[in-house]
C-alpha positions in Angstrom: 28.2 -11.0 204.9 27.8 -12.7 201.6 25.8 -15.6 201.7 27.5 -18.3 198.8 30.0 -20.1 200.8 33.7 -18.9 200.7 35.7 -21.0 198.2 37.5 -23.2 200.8 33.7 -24.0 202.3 32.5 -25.3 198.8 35.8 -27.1 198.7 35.5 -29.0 201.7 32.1 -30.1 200.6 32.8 -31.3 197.2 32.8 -35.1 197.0 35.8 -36.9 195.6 34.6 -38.2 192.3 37.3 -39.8 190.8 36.2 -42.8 188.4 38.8 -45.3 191.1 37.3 -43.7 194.0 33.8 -44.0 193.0 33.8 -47.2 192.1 35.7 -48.8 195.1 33.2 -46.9 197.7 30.3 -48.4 195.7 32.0 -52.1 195.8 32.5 -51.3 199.6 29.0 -50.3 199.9 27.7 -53.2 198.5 30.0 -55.6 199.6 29.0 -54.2 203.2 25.1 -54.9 202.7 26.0 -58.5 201.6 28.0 -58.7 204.8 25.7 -58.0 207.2 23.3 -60.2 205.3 26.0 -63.1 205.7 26.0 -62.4 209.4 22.2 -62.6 209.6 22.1 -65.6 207.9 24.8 -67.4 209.5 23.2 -66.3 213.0 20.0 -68.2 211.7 21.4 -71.0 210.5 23.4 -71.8 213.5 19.9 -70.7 215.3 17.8 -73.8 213.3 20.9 -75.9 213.7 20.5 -75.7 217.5 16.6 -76.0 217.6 16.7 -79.4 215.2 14.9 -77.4 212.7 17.4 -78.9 209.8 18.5 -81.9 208.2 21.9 -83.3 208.1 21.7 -82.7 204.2 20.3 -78.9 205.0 23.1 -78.4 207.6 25.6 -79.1 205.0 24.1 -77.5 202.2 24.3 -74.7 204.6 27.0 -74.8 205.4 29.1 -75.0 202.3 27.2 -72.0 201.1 28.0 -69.8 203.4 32.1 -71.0 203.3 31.3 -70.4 199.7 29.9 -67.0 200.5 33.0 -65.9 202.4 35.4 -67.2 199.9 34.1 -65.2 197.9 33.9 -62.0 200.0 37.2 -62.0 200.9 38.1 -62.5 197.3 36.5 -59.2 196.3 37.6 -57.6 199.2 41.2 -58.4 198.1 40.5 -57.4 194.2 39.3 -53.9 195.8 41.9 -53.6 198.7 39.2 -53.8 201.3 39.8 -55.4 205.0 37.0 -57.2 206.9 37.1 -53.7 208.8 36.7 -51.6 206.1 33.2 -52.8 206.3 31.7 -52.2 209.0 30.0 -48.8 208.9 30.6 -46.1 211.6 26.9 -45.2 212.2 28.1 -42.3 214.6 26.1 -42.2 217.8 24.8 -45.6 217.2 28.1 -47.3 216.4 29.3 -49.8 214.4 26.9 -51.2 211.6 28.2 -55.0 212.0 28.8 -56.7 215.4 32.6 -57.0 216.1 33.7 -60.8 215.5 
């Protein structure tokens, strides 16, 4: 038994590096990370906003931001053909990366 991998092995392990590909699994990549930091923010803000922890002029401010923030998401998302889903992560046994809205 020969020990390099038969050629249809090697094939089925070879990543997909076309220059399109590569950059639109980066962009989801990262645009994933900044998701889940959205979420994370948005969950404290609404958080401080239900303690009294803010300001009127802080709950605005942050509020606009993160409408900004989204806006902006979902204008990359549609400049790379990505859907909300297409971010959230399939960590296998532990499930999804991002909480289902």
């Amino acid at each position: 038994m020969s020990e390099h991998p038969e050629p249809a092995e090697t094939h089925r392990r070879r990543l997909d590096l076309e220059p399109d590909t590569v950059e639109r699994d980066l962009i989801k990549l990262v645009l994933t990370v900044v998701e889940l930091l959205r979420q994370l923010m948005e969950r404290q803000a609404l958080r401080r906003v239900d303690e009294g922890d803010l300001s009127e002029d802080q709950e605005e401010r942050i509020g606009l931001t993160l409408m900004l923030l989204d806006d902006r998401m979902t204008e990359l998302r549609d400049r790379y053909g990505l859907r909300p889903e297409d971010l959230n992560l399939d960590l296998g046994p532990l499930g999804p990366l991002l909480p289902r809205e």
